[in-house]
C-alpha positions as CSV (number, residue, x, y, z in Angstrom):
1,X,14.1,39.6,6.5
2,X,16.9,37.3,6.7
3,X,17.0,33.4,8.4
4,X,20.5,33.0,10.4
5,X,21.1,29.6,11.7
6,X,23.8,28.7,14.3
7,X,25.5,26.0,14.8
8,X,28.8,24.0,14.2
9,X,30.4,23.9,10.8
10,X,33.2,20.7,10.5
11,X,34.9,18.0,9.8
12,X,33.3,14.8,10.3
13,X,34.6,10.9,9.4
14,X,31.7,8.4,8.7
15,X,31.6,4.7,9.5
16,X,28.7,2.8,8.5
17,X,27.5,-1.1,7.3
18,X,27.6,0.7,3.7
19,X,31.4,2.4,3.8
20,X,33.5,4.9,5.4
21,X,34.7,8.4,4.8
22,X,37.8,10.3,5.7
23,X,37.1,13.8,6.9
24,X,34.3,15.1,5.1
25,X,32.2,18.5,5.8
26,X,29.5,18.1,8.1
27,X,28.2,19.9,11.7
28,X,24.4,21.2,12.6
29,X,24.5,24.6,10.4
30,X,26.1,22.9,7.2
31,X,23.9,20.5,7.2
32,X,20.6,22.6,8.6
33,X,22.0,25.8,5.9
34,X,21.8,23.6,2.5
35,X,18.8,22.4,3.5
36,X,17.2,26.2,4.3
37,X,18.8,27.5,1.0
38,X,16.4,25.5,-0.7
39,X,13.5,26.9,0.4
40,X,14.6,30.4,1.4
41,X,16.6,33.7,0.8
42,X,19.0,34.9,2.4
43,X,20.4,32.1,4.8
44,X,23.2,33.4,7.5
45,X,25.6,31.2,8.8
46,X,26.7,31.9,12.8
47,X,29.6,29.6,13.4
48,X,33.4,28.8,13.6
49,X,35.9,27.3,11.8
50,X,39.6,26.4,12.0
51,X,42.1,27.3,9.4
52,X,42.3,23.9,7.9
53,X,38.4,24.4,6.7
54,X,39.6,26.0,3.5
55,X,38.3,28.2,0.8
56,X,37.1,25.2,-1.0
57,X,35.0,23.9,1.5
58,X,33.8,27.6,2.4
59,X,32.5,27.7,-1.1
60,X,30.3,24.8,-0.6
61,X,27.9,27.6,1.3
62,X,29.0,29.8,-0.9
63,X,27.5,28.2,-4.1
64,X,23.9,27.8,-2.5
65,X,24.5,31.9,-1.9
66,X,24.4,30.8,1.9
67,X,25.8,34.4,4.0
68,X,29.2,33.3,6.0
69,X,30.0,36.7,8.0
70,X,29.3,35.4,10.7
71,X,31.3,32.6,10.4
72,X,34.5,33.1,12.2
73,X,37.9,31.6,10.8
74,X,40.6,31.3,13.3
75,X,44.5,31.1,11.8
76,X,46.7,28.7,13.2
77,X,43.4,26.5,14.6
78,X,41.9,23.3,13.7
79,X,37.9,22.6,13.1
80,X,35.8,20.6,15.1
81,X,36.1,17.2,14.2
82,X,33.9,14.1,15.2
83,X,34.0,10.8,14.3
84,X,31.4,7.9,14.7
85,X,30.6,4.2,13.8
86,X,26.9,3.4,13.3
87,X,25.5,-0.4,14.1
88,X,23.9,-2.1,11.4
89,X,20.3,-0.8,12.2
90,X,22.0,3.0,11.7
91,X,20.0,4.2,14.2
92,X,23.0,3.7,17.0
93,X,26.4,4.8,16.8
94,X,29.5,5.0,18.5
95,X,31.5,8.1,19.2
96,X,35.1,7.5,18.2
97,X,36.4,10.7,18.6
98,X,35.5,14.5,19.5
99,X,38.1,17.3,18.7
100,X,36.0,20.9,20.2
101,X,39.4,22.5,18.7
102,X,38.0,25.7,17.2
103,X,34.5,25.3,19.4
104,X,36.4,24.9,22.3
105,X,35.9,28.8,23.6
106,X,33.5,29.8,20.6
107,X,31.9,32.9,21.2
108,X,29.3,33.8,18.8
109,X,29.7,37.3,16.3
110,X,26.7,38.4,15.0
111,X,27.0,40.9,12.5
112,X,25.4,44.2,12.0
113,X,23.8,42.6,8.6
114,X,22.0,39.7,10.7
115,X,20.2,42.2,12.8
116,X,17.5,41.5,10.3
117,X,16.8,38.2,11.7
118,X,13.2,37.3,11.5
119,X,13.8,33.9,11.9
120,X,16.2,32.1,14.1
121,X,17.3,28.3,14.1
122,X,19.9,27.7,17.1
123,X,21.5,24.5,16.4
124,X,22.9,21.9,18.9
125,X,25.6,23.9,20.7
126,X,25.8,24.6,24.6
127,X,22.5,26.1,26.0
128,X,25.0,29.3,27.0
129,X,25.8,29.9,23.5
130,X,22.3,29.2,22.0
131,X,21.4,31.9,24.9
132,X,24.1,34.8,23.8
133,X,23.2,34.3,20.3
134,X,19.5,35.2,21.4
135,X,20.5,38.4,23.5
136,X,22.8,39.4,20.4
137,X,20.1,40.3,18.4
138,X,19.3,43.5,18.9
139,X,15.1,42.4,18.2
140,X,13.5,39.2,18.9
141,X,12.7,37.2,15.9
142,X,9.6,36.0,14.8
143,X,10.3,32.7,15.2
144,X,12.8,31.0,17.1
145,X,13.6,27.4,16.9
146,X,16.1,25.3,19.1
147,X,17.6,21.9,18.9
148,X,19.6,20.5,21.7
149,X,20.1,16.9,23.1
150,X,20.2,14.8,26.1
151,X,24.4,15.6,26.3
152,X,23.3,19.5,27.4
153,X,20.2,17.8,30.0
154,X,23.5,15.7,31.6
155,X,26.1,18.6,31.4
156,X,23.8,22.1,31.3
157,X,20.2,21.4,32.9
158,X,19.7,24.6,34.2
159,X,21.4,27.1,31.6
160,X,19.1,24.6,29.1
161,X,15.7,25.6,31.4
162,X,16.7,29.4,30.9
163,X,16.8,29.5,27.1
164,X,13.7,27.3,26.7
165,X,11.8,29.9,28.0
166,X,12.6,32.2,25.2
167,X,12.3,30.0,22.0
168,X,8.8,29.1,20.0
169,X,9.8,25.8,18.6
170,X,12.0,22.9,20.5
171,X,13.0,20.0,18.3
172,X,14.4,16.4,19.9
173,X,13.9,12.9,19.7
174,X,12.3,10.4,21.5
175,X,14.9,9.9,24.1
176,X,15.5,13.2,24.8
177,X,11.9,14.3,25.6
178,X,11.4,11.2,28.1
179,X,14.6,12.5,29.6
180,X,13.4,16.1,29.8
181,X,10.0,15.6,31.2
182,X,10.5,12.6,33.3
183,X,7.3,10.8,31.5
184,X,7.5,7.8,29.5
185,X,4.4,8.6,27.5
186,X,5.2,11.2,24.7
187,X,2.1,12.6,25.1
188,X,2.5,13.3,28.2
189,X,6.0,14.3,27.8
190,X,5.2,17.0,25.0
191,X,2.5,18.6,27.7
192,X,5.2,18.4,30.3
193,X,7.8,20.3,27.8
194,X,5.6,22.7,26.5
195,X,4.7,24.2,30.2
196,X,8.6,24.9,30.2
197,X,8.6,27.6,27.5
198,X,7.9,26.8,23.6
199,X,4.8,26.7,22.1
200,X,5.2,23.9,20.1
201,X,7.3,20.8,20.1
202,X,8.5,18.5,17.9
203,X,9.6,15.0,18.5
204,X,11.8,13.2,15.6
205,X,11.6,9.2,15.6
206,X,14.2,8.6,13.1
207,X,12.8,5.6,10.9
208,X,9.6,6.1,12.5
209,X,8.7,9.8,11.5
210,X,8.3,12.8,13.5
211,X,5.6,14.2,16.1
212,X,4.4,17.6,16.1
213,X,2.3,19.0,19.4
214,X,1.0,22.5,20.1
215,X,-2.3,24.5,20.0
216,X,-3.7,22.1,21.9
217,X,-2.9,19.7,18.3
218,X,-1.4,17.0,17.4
219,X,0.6,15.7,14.3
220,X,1.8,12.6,12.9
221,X,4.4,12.6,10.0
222,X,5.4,9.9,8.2
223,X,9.0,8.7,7.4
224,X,9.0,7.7,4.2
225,X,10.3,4.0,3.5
226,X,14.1,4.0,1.5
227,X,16.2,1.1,0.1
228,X,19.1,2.5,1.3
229,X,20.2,4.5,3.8
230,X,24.3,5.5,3.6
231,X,24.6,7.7,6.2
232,X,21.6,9.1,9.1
233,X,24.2,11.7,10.1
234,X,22.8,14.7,9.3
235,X,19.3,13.9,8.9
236,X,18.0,15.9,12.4
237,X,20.0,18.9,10.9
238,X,18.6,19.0,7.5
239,X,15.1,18.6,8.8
240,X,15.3,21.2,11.3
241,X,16.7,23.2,8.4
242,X,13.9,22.7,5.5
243,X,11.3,23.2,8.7
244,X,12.1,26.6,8.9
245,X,13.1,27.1,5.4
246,X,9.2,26.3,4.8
247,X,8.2,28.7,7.7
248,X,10.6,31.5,6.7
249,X,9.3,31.1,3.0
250,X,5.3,31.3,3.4
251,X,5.7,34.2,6.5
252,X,2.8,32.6,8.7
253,X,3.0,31.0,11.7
254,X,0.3,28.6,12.4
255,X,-0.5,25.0,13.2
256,X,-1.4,24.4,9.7
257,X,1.9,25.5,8.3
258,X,3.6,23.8,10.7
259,X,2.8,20.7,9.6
260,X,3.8,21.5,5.7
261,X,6.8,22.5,7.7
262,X,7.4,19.0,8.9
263,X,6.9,17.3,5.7
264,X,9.0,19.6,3.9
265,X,11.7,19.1,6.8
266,X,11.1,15.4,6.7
267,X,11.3,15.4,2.7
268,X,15.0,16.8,2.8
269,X,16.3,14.8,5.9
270,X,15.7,11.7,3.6
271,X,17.5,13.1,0.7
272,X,20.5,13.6,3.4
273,X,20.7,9.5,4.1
274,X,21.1,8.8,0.5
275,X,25.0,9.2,0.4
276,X,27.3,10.3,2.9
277,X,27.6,13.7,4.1
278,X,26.5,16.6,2.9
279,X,26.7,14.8,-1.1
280,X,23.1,14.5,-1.8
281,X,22.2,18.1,-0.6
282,X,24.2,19.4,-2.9
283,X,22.9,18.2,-5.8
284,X,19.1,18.7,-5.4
285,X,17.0,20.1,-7.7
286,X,13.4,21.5,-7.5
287,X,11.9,19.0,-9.3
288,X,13.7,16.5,-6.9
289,X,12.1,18.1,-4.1
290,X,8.7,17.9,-5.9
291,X,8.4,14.7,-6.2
292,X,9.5,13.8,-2.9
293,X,6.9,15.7,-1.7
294,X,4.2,14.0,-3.6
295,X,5.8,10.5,-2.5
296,X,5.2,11.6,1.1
297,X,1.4,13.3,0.5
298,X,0.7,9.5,-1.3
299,X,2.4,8.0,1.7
300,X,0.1,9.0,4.0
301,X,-3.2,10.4,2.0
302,X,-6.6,8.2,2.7
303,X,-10.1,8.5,2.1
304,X,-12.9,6.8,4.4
């Protein structure tokens, strides 16, 4: 049983207080794929990329043995490019350029060798697509997690109420779930969200950590305290990523291993700050995941 993850796969250029990048590789599914890889085997990549990407930057998935047919390469076409300026408390940024390009009319292929899906991240793309990829799939997987944001609430509210109704598993942050529910209170706002479809929610808080609600639970994660933070970019990516890594790798979906999902998914965000890009991903090793682990069961282990 496979885990196929969706999402964009580009260029991105990185302004923060610490330096700046010219166009490096970044989007939802790079980031949310190396993170997976870690944990599980075999990762599929649904996504689309210009003819500028390159074999070299293909072989960046390729090395982690990360599945790219369905990853679609369009001749004569560009990437998706973004580019953004973060304030000095990195958690605001400014959008200085968007280029769909490539993502423009993206139409999702999923191959006959991803019918196997048992496990399903959609990444941040339109509701629509995050919908088609769904009704692709000639099974439902076992697990189906979604990430969106407050852009597709402005632009998409109804086509976002329709596929939320079909996934287990909605990630967003703080902003977004007030914004989806109306209610200030996030406890309030995760019993709100949860009426609307999935069964369990999670709420990312940046510097702050993450919530997780469902079976009538909830679950406090810590984020663990760094000296330096390069670049938040693709944090929110590489958690969702090593969260269902974690589920895809012990096969059993409960509350329990939900919340080893979220430390696990926290653990490998805050490897992704570390330098910019998708540079400290790539470099992990086991043991460096080990012991970030342990920092974050110390972080937050008491006895009374």
């Amino acid at each position: 049983m496979s885990l196929v993850i969706i999402g964009t796969i580009a260029f991105d250029a990185i302004e923060t207080p610490f330096g700046k990048t010219d166009k490096i590789v970044g989007g939802a599914a790079t980031f949310a794929g190396l993170a997976a890889a870690y944990l599980y085997n075999p990762v599929k990549l649904i996504g689309v990329v210009g003819e500028d990407f390159g074999d070299e930057n293909l072989g960046i998935f390729k090395s982690r043995d990360i599945q790219l047919d369905g990853v679609q390469i369009k001749k004569g076409e560009k990437s998706f490019f973004w580019s953004g300026k973060y304030h000095n408390d990195m958690n605001n940024r400014d959008t200085l350029v968007t280029e769909l390009n490539v993502l423009a009319d993206f139409d999702p292929v999923v191959p006959e060798s991803y019918q196997d899906c048992n496990y399903l991240l959609l990444g941040n793309l339109t509701p629509q697509v995050q919908a088609t990829t769904l009704s692709r799939l000639r099974k439902k997987p076992k697990l189906v997690v979604l990430d969106t944001m407050n852009f597709w609430m402005d632009t998409a509210w109804d086509d976002l109420l329709q596929v939320l109704k079909q996934v287990d598993v909605l990630t967003i942050n703080d902003a977004e779930a007030r914004q989806l529910s109306g209610e200030y209170s996030l406890v309030k706002a995760a019993e709100h969200i949860l009426k609307l479809g999935p069964k369990y929610l999670i709420i990312k808080k940046g510097e702050h950590g993450a919530l997780l609600f469902g079976d009538g639970q909830i679950f406090s994660a810590p984020a663990l305290p760094l000296a330096d933070v390069y670049d938040p970019t693709g944090a929110g990516d590489a958690f969702a990523g090593g969260f269902i890594g974690y589920l895809a790798k012990v096969g059993t979906i409960n509350f329990n291993n939900m919340r080893n999902a979220v430390i696990l998914g926290s653990a490998l965000a805050s490897f992704c700050v570390e330098k910019f890009g998708t540079e400290r991903l790539r470099e992990l090793t086991q043991e460096d995941i080990n012991q970030r682990i342990a920092r974050f069961t110390a972080l937050s282990r008491f006895d009374i």
